[in-house]
N, C-alpha and C positions, 0 to 999 in steps of 0.2 A: 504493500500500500504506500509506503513512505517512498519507493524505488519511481513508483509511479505521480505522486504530488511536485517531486524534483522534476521528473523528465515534462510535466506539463506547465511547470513555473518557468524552465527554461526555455521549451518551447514559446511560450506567452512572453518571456523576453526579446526574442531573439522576433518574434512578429513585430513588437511595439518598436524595433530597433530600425527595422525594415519599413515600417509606415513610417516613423520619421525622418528618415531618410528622403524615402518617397515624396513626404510631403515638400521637405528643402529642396529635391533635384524641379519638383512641377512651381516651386516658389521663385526659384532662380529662372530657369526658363519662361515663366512669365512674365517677370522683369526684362528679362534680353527682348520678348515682342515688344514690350512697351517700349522701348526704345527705339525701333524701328519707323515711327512718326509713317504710321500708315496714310494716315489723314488731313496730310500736309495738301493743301490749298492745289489742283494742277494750274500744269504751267501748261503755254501753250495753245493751239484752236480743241478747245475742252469744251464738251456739252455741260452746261449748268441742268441739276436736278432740281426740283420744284419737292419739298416737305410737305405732304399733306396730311389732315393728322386722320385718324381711323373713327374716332366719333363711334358709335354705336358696330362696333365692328361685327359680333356674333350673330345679330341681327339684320344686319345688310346683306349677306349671305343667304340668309334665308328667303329673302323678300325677292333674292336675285339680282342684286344692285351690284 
């Protein structure tokens, strides 16, 4: 029984060691996107997008709009 509390504590360590890990390699790598300025202004003959907001969206759908 005792043989078996150790081998599941370690196991359960050696996961939690692995998610945080995990979590700093997806923390780092989201920072390097962020840095990339995807959304930088173009340059250039560029089509301008026109934002229009969604207002009643699940509904529009339905009505066929």
């Amino acid at each position: 029984m005792e043989k078996h509390f150790k081998e599941a504590v370690k196991i359960f360590i050696w996961f939690m060691i692995g998610a945080c890990f995990f979590t700093v390699c997806l923390h780092y790598i989201y920072n390097e996107f962020q840095e990339m300025h995807r959304y930088d202004s173009p340059e250039g003959p560029a089509v301008k997008v026109i934002y229009e907001e969604a207002g009643w969206f699940p509904f529009d759908i339905l009505k066929g709009e």
